[in-house]
C-alpha positions as CSV (number, residue, x, y, z in Angstrom):
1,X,-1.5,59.6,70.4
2,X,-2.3,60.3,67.0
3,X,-5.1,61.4,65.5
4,X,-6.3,61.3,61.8
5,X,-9.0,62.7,60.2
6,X,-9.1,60.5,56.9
7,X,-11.5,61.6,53.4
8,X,-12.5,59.7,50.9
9,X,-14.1,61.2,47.7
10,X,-12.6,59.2,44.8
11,X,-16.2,58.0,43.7
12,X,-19.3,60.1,43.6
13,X,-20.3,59.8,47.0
14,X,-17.2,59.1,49.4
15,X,-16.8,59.0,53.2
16,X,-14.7,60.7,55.9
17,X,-13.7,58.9,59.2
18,X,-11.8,59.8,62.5
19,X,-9.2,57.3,64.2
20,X,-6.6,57.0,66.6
21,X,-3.4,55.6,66.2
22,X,-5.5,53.3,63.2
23,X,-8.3,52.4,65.8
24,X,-11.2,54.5,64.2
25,X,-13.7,55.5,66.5
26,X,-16.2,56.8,63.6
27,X,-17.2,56.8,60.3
28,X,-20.2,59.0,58.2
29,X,-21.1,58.3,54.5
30,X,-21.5,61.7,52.2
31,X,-24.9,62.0,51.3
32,X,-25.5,60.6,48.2
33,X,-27.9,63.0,46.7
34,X,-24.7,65.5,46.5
35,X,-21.4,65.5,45.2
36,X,-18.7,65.8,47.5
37,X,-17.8,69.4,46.9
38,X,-21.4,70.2,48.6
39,X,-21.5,67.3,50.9
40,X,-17.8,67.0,52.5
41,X,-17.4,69.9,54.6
42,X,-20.8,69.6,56.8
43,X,-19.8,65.6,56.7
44,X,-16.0,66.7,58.3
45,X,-17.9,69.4,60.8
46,X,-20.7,66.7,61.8
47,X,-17.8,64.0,62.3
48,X,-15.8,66.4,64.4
49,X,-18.5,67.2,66.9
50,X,-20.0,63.4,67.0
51,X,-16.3,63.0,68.3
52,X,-16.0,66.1,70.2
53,X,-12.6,67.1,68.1
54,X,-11.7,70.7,67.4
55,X,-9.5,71.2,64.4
56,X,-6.3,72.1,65.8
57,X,-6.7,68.8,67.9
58,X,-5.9,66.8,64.9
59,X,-2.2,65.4,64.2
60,X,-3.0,63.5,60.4
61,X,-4.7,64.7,57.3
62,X,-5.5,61.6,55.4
63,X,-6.6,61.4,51.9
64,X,-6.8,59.4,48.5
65,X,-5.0,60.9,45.9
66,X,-6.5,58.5,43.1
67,X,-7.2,56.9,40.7
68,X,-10.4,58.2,40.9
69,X,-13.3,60.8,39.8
70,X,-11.9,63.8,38.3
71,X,-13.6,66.3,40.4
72,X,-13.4,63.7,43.8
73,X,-10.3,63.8,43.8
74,X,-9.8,67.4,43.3
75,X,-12.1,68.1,46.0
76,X,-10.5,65.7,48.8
77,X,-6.8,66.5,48.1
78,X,-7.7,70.6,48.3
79,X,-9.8,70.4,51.2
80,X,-7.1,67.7,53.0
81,X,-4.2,70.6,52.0
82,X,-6.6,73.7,53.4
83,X,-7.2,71.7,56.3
84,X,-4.0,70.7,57.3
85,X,-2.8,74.0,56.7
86,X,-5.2,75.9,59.1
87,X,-5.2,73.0,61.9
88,X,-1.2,72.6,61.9
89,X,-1.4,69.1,61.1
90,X,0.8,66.7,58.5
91,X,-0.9,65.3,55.5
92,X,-0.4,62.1,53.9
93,X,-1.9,60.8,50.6
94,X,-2.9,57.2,49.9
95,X,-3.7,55.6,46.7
96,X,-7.1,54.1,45.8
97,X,-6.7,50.8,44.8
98,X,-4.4,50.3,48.3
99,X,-7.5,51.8,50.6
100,X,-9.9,49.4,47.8
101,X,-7.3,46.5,49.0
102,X,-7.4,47.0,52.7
103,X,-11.0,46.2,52.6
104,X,-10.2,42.4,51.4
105,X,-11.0,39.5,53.5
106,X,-8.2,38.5,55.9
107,X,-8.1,34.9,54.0
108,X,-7.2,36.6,50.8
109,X,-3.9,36.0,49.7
110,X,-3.4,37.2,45.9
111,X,-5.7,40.2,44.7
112,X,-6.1,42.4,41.7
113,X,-7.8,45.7,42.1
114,X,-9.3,47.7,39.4
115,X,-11.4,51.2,39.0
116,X,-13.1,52.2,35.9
117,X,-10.9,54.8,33.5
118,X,-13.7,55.4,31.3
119,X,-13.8,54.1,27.6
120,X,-13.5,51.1,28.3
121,X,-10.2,50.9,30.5
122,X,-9.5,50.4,34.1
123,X,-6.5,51.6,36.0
124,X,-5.5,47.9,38.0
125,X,-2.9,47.1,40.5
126,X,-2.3,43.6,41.9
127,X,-1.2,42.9,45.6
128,X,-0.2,40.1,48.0
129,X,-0.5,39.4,51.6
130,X,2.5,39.9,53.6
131,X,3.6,38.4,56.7
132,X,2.7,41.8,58.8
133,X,-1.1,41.1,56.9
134,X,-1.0,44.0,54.6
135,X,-2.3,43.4,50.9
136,X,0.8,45.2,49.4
137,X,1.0,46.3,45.9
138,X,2.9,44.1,43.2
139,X,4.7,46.1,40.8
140,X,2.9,49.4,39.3
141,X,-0.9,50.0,38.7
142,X,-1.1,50.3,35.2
143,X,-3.9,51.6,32.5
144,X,-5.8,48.4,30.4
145,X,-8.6,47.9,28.4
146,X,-11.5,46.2,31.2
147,X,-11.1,42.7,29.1
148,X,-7.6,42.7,28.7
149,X,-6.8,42.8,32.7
150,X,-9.6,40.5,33.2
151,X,-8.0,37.8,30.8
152,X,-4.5,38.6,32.1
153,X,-5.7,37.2,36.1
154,X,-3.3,34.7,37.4
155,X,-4.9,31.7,38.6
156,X,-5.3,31.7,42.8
157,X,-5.7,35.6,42.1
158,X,-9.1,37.2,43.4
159,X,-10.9,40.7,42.0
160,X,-11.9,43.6,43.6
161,X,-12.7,47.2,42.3
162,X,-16.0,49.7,41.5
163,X,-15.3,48.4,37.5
164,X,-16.7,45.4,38.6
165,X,-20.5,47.4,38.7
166,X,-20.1,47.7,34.8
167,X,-18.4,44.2,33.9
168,X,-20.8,41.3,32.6
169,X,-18.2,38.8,31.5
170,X,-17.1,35.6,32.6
171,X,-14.2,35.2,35.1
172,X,-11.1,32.9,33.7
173,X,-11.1,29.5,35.7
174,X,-9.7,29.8,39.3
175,X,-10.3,33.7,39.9
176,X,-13.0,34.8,42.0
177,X,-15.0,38.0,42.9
178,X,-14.9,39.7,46.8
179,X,-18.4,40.5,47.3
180,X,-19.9,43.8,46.8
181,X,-19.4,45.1,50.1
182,X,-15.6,45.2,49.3
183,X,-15.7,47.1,46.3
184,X,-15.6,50.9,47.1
185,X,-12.3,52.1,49.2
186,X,-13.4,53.7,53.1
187,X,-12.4,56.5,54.6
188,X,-11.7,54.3,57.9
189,X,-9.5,52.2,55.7
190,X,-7.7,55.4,54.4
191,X,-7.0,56.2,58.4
192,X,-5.5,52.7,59.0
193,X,-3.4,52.8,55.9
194,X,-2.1,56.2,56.7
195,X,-1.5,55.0,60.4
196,X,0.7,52.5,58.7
197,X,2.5,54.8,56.8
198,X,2.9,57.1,59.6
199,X,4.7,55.0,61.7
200,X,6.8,54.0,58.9
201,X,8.1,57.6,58.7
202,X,6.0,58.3,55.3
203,X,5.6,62.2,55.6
204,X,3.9,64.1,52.0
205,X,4.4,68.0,51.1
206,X,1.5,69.9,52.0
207,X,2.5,71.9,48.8
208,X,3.1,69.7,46.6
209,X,0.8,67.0,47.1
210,X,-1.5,66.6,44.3
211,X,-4.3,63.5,43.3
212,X,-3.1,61.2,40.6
213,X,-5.5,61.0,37.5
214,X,-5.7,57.6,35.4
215,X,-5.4,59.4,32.6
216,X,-6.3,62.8,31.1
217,X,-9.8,64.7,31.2
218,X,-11.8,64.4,27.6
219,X,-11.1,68.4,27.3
220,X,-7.2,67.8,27.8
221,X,-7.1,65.2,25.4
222,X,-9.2,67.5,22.6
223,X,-7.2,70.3,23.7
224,X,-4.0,68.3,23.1
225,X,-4.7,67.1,19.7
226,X,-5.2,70.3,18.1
227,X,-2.1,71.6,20.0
């Protein structure tokens, strides 16, 4: 019996969410009115004792690693790590737009995810439904202006993603749009993934695992260009 604690903080608000062996028993939503460094440790300790879990009882640290918010990410991934760490469990970190994808509709086939990268570009991946069910990623995500991957769709393809908040346009003939409900990635959705991956033999460094940016901060970029 496995049990995973999974976090979520590559948005704003995020979630965490408690499963076994990818059946997840619960689920709490951050409170909005904070950002996730204030609001994901008391969200982890009121999960825990909803369940009745102590720490050390836990086998799976599961966490996105991005894209995402800069200081999300940073957040989840540390907190996952100092968890682990003190409880003696593994860790494993999942992407974004993979936990954004599991939340698709069993009847979709062909799906492109995208987040927002700021300025204007989105980090997108596309994915396609295997035989096992999963919605697994087709080729690498990559980093686009917001128009450019929307134009790019292949027909029969349908769109998920937070971007979609910010985007007005017109979708090219044969694409459609999940509805809202699917946009955001869960943290019960990172615990089935990371089941997945578990069982697949998937193990990440508890040192060296670090959350994947879309691109660098404004400061790094300043700082670069008068380096």
């Amino acid at each position: 019996m496995l049990r995973i604690l999974a976090l979520e903080t590559s948005e704003l608000t995020g979630s965490v969410a408690a499963a076994v062996d990818g059946k997840i028993l619960a689920e709490l939503q951050l409170d909005p009115q904070q950002r996730s460094a204030q609001s994901l440790a008391p969200a982890i300790r009121s999960l825990l004792k909803l369940i009745g879990w102590k720490p050390r009882e836990i086998g799976l640290l599961a966490v996105t690693i991005g894209p995402g918010s800069f200081t999300g990410l940073r957040v989840g991934v540390a907190t996952a790590k100092v968890f682990a760490y003190a409880a003696g469990a593994e860790v494993l970190g999942i992407s974004t737009l993979e936990a954004i994808a599991a939340g698709a509709p069993d009847n979709i086939t062909a799906l492109s995810v995208a987040v927002d990268a700021q300025r204007g570009d989105v980090v997108a991946q596309h994915f396609r439904r295997e035989t096992a069910g999963w919605l697994k990623p087709v080729g690498a995500a990559v980093l686009v202006p917001l128009e450019e991957w929307v134009q790019r769709l292949p027909p029969g393809s349908a769109i998920s993603g937070p971007v979609l908040k910010k985007w007005a346009g017109l979708l090219p003939a044969g694409v459609s749009m999940l509805d809202r409900a699917c946009w955001h990635p869960t943290a019960g959705n990172v615990a089935r993934l990371a089941h997945r991956d578990y069982l697949a033999g998937r193990r990440d460094d508890l040192w060296a695992l670090l959350p994947i940016y879309s691109r660098q901060s404004a400061a790094e970029e300043k700082w670069g260009k008068k380096s």
